[in-house]
C-alpha positions in Angstrom: -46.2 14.9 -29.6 -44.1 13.9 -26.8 -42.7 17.5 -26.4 -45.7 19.1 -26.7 -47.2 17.3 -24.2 -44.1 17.9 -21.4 -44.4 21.4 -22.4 -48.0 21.4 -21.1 -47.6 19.8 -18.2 -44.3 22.3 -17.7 -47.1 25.1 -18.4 -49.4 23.5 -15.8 -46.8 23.1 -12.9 -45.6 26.6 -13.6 -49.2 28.1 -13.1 -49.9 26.0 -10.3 -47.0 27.6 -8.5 -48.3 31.1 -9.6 -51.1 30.0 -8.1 -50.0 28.6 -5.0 -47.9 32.2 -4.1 -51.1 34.4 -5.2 -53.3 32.6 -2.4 -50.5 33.1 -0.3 -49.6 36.6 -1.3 -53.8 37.0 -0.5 -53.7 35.1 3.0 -50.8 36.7 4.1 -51.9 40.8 3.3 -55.8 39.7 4.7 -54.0 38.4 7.8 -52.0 41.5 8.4 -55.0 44.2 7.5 -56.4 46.4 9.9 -59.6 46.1 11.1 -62.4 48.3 10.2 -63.4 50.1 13.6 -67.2 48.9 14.3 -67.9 52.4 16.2 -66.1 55.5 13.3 -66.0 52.6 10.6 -62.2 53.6 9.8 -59.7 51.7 9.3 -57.2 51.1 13.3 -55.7 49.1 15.2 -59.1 47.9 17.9 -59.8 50.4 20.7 -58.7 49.6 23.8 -60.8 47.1 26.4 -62.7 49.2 29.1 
């Protein structure tokens, strides 16, 4: 039983990493997306201040 249960818990740290990248991965690409342009509704870098 005593395997079983460290390979579970291996199983668990290894999808808690997978995990921990993914949000990162998520953060990281929502972070660096354009913005959608309030005024054509496509997707640039903001217009410049007037």
């Amino acid at each position: 039983m005593t395997v079983i249960f460290a390979l579970i818990a291996l199983a668990l740290g290894i999808a808690a990493g997978l995990v921990v990248l993914l949000v990162g991965e998520l953060r990281w690409e929502a972070r660096n997306r354009l913005p959608k342009c309030t005024t054509c509704g496509e997707q640039h870098h903001r217009h410049a201040a007037r």
